[in-house]
C-alpha positions in Angstrom: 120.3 57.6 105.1 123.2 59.3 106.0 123.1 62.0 103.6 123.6 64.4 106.3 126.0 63.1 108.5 128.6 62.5 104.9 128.0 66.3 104.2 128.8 67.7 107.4 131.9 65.6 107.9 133.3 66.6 104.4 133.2 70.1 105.5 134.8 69.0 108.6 137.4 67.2 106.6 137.8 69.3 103.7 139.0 72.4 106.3 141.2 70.1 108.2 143.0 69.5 104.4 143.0 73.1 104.0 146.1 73.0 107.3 149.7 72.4 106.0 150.5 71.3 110.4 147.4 70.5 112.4 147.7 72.0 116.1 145.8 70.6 119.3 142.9 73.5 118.6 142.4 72.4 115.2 141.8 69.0 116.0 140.0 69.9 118.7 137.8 72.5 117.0 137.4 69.4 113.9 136.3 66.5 116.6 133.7 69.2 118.8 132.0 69.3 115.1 132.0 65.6 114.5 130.5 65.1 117.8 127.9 67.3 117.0 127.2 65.5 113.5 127.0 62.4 115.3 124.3 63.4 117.6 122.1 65.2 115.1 122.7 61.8 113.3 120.8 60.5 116.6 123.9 58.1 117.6 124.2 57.3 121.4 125.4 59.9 123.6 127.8 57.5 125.1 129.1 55.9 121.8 129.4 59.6 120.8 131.5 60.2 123.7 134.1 57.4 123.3 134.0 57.4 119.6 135.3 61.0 119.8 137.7 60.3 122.5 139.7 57.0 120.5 140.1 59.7 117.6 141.5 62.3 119.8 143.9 59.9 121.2 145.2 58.9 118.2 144.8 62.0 116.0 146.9 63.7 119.0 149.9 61.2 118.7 152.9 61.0 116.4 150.2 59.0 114.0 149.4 62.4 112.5 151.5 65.7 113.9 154.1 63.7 112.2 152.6 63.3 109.2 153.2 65.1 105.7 149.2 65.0 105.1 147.9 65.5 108.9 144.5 65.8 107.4 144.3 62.3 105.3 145.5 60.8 108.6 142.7 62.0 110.8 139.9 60.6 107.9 142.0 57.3 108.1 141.6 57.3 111.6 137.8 58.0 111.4 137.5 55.6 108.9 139.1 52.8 111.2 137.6 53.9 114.3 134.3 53.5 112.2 134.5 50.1 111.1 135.7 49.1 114.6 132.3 51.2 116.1 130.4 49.4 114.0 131.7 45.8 114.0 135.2 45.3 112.0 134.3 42.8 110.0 131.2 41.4 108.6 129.2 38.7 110.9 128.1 35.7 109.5 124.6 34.1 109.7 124.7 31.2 112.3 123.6 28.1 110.8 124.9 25.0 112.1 123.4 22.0 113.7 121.2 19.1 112.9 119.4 19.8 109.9 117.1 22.1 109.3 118.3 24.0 111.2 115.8 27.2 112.4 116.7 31.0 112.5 114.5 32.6 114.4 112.8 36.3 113.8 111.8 38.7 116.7 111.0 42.1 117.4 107.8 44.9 117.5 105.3 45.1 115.1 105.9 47.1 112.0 109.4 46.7 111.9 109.2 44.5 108.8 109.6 41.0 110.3 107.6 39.5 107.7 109.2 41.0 104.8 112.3 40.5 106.3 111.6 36.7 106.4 111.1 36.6 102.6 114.2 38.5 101.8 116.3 36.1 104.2 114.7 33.0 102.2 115.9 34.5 98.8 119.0 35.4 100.2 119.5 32.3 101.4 118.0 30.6 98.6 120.7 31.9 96.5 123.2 30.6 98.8 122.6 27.2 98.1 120.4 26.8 101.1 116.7 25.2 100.8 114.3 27.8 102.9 111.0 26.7 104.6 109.1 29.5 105.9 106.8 29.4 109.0 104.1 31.8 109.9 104.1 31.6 113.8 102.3 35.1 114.9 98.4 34.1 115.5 97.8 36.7 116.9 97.6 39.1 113.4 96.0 37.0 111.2 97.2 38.7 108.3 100.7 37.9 109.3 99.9 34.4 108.5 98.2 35.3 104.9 101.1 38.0 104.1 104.1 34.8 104.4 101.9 32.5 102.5 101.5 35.2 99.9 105.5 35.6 99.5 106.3 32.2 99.7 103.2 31.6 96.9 105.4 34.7 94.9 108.6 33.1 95.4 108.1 29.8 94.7 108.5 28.6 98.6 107.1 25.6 101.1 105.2 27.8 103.5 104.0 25.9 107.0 100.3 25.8 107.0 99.8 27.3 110.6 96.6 28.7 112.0 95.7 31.8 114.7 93.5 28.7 116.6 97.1 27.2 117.4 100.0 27.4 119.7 103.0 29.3 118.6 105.4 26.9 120.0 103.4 23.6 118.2 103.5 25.5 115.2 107.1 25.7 115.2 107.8 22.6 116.5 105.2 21.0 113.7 106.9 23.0 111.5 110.4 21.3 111.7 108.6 17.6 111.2 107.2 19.2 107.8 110.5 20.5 106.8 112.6 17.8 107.3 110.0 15.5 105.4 110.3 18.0 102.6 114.3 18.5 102.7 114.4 21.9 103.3 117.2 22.7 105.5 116.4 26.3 107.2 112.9 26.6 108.9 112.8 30.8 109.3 110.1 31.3 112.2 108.1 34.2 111.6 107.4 35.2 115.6 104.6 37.9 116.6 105.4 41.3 117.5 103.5 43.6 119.5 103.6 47.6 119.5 105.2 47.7 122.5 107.8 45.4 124.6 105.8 43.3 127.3 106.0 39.8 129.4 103.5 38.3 127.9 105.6 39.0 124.4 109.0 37.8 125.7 107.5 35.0 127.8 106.1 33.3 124.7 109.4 33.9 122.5 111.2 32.3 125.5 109.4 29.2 124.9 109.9 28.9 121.5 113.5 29.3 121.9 113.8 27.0 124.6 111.8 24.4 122.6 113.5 24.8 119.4 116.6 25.7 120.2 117.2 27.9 116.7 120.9 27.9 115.5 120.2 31.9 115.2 117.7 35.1 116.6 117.9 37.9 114.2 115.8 40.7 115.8 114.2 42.8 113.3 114.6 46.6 113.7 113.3 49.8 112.4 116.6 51.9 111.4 113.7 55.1 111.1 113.2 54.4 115.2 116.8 56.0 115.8 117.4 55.5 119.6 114.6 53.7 120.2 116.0 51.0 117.6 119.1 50.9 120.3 117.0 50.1 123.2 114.6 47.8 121.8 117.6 45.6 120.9 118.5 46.1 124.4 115.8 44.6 125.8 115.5 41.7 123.5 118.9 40.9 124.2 118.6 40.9 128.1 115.6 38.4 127.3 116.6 36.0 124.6 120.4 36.8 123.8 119.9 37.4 120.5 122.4 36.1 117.8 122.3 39.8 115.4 120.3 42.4 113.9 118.6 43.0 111.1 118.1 47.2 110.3 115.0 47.3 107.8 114.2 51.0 106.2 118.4 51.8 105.4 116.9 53.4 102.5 115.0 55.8 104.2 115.5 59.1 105.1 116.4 58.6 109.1 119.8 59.8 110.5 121.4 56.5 110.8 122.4 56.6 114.5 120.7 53.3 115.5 123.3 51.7 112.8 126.4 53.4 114.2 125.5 52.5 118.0 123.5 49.1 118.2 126.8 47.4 117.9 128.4 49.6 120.8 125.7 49.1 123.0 124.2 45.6 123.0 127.7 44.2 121.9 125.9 42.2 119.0 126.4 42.5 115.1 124.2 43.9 112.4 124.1 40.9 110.2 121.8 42.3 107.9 120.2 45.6 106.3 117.2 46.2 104.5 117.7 48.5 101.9 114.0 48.5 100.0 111.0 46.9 99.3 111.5 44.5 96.3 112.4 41.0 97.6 115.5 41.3 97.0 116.4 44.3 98.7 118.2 42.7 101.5 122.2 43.6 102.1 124.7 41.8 104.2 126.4 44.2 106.7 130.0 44.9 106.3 131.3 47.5 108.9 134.0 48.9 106.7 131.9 49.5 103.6 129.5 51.3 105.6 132.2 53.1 106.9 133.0 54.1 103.5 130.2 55.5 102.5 129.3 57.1 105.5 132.9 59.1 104.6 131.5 59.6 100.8 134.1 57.3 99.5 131.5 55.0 98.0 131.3 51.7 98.0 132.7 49.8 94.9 132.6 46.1 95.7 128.9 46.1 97.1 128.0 47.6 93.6 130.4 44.7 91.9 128.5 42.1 93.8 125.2 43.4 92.9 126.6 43.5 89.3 127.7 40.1 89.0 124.3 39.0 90.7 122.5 40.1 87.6 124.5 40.0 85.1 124.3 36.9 82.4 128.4 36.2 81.7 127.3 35.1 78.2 125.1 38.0 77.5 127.7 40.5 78.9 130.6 38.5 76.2 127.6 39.0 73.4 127.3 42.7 74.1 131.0 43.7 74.3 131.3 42.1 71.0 128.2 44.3 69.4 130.0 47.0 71.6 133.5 46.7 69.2 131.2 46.6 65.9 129.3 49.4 66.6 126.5 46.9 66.7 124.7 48.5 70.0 121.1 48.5 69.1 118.0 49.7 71.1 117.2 46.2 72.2 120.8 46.2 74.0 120.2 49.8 75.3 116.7 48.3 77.1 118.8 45.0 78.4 120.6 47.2 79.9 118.2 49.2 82.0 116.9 46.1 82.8 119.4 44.7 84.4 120.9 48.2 86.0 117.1 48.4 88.1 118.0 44.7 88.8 120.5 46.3 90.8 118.6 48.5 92.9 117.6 52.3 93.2 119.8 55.0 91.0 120.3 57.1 94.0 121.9 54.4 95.9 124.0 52.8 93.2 125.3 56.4 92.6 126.3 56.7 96.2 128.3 53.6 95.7 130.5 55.4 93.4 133.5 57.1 94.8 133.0 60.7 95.1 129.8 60.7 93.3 128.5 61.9 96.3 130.2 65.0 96.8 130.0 66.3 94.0 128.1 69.3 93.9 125.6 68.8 90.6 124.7 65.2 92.4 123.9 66.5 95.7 120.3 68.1 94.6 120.3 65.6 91.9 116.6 63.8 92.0 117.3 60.5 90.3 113.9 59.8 88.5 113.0 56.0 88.7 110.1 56.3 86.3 112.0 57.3 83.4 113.6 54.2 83.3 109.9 52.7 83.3 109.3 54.9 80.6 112.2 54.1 78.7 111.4 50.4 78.7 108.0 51.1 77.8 109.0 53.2 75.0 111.3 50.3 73.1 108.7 47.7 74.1 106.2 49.6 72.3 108.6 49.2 68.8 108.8 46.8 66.4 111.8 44.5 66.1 113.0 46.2 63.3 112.6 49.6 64.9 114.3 48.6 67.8 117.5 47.0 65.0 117.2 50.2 63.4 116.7 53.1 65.2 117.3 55.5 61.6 113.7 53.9 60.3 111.5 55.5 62.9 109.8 58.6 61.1 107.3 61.2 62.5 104.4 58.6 62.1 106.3 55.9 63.7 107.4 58.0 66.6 103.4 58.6 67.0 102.4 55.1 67.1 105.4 54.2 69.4 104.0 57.2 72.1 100.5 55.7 72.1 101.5 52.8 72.8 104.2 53.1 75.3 101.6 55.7 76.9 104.6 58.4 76.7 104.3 61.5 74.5 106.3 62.0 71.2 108.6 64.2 72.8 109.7 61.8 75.6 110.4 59.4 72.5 112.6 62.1 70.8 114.2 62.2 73.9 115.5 58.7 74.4 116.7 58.3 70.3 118.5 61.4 71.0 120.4 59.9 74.1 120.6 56.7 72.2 122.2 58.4 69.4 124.8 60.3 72.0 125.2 56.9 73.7 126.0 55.6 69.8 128.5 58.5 68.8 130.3 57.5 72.5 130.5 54.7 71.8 132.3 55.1 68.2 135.0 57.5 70.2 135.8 54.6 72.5 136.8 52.4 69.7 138.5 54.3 68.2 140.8 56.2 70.2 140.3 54.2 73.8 139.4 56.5 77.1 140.8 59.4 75.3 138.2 59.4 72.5 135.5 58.9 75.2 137.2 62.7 76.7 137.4 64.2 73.4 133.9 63.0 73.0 132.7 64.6 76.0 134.1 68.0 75.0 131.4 70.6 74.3 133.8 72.0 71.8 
């Protein structure tokens, strides 16, 4: 999402470095440009404004004409001023009271409400808490049908609500049903319409005032931009709503609604959506944004998605196989499977420091299919093939296309990169990290 912004602040940056002494012009010069990267980015005109004005304050003070490296100063100071734009620290989840407790879900139609309210169930789910979810908008009947569908595909109590009902008796039903099943969290799947009207915020009114939820996430498009900023806006006036949750952070929008919902409305983003699997659902933390928003990556999300998928036991078997040279094409598949556990390529790659910037990754188009194909390649072996990669001969490597639905040369392809992966391996054993360089030599 903010692919652009991170380029044109590196420029920014990397000329600022280029300056032994920063003078007044050259920060001013370097701050006109950020301001107009933040704009294009679509971020409030305002929150531009004062965002740009706390850097020039400090950037002008002894904090960096002092300094030995004036230009790593002023990206610490962006950095900082950042995080603070977008929060400081991360914003938990309210969730206390008399069990269950309910968190309610607002906002306008298509903004991914429903999704959203499966996500939040398996994140919370994993958290130790027992979800119930409850379809309350009768006025889309497939609303109803879509929740029942993801709590059937999750494995989740789902309220058995109606369009022929009232929202507020479904909710209120709800809560009865939940605590005679022990669930502990009711998440109240509210209607939307395309537009904000009375009528809308009237009828989420009463459900607030008759459940009295512990939380109201409102549910946000980040591909709306500004309007994202002023639809939480109104919300807010009307129901004072707890946090946000920015759906579509994987898409290609410019990010502003991210970077000024906080300075606006004053409340958190608790939450961002960052794709469609079900598990696709991020807790927001300010400063890690603000990392990777400065292409410095983003290493502990990426360790916490790692140790969500990873099987401890598993990962002692394979560093074991790893010290005997006993890596086979079984392992190799384990391991794409649990890397697309993790998410997309392209946004795992961002995570990595400096990945980003690098010119060769820039145009790189990360192809998620090839992992598909991969998977369906070693699938498609036998178990001795796959313990044995040196038995698979020109008839083998037919029957292995045919049935993977691949072509022969896409099955030379991955033995080949196996085989690399293999002789890499070997280097790293034997001479540590600098094996793995003189592996990587071309000469």
């Amino acid at each position: 999402m903010f692919d652009n912004l991170t380029e044109k602040l590196d420029a920014v940056f990397k000329r600022l470095k280029g300056h032994g002494k920063l003078s007044e012009k050259n920060i001013a010069d370097a701050l006109r440009e950020v301001r107009l990267a933040l704009l294009e980015a679509d971020v409030h005109y305002k929150v531009a404004k004062k965002f740009i004005a706390d850097i020039k304050e400090r950037a002008l003070g002894q904090e960096v004409m002092a300094s030995l490296t004036p230009g790593q100063q002023v990206i610490k100071i962006v950095n900082e001023e950042l995080t603070r734009l977008m929060g400081e620290t991360q914003s938990q989840l309210r969730l206390s009271g008399t069990h269950p407790v309910s968190v309610m879900l607002v906002g306008l139609q298509g903004s991914g409400k429903t999704t959203t309210a499966g996500k939040l169930a398996v994140f919370l789910r994993k958290n130790g808490r027992r979800p119930y979810l409850v379809p309350a908008d009768v006025y889309r009947p497939a609303a109803i049908d879509q929740l029942r569908k993801l709590a059937e595909q999750l494995d989740l109590p789902v309220f058995e609500s109606s369009t022929d009902m009232d929202p507020v008796d479904i909710c209120l039903q709800a809560r009865v049903a939940a605590h005679k099943m022990r669930c502990d969290t009711l998440l109240l799947d509210t209607a939307g319409r395309l537009h904000i009207d009375q009528e809308l915020m009237g009828e989420l009114e009463r459900i607030k005032e008759a459940v009295k939820p512990s939380d109201i996430l409102l549910v946000a498009d980040a591909m709306t931009g500004q309007d994202a900023v002023n639809i939480a806006q109104a919300f807010d006036q009307a129901l004072d709503i707890g946090g946000v949750v920015l759906t579509k952070m994987d898409g290609d929008a410019r990010g502003g609604a991210a970077l000024s919902i906080r300075a606006i409305t004053g409340k958190p983003i608790k939450f961002i959506g960052v794709g469609e699997k079900l598990n696709a659902l991020e807790v927001f933390h300010p400063d890690r944004m603000a990392s990777r928003i400065l292409g410095m990556g983003d290493v502990l999300t990426m360790i916490e998605k790692a140790q969500a998928v990873v099987d401890e036991k598993k990962a002692a078997e394979l560093e074991k196989k790893l010290r005997k040279n006993q890596f086979t094409l079984e392992d190799f598949r384990d391991q794409l499977v649990q890397i697309r556990k993790m998410g997309s390529l392209s946004e795992l790659l961002g995570m990595i420091p400096g990945m980003g910037k690098m010119k060769q990754m820039k145009n790189l188009e990360v192809d998620e299919k090839e992992l598909v194909r991969i998977e369906a390649i070693i699938n498609s072996m036998t178990p001795q093939e796959r313990r044995n990669h040196a038995i698979i001969n020109g008839s083998r490597r037919k029957r292995i296309a045919r049935g993977s639905g691949t072509k022969v040369q896409d099955v030379n392809r991955l033995l080949k990169n196996y085989v690399q992966v293999l002789k890499m391996m070997k280097k790293i054993n034997k001479g540590g990290m600098r094996g793995l360089g003189r592996g990587m030599m071309p000469f």
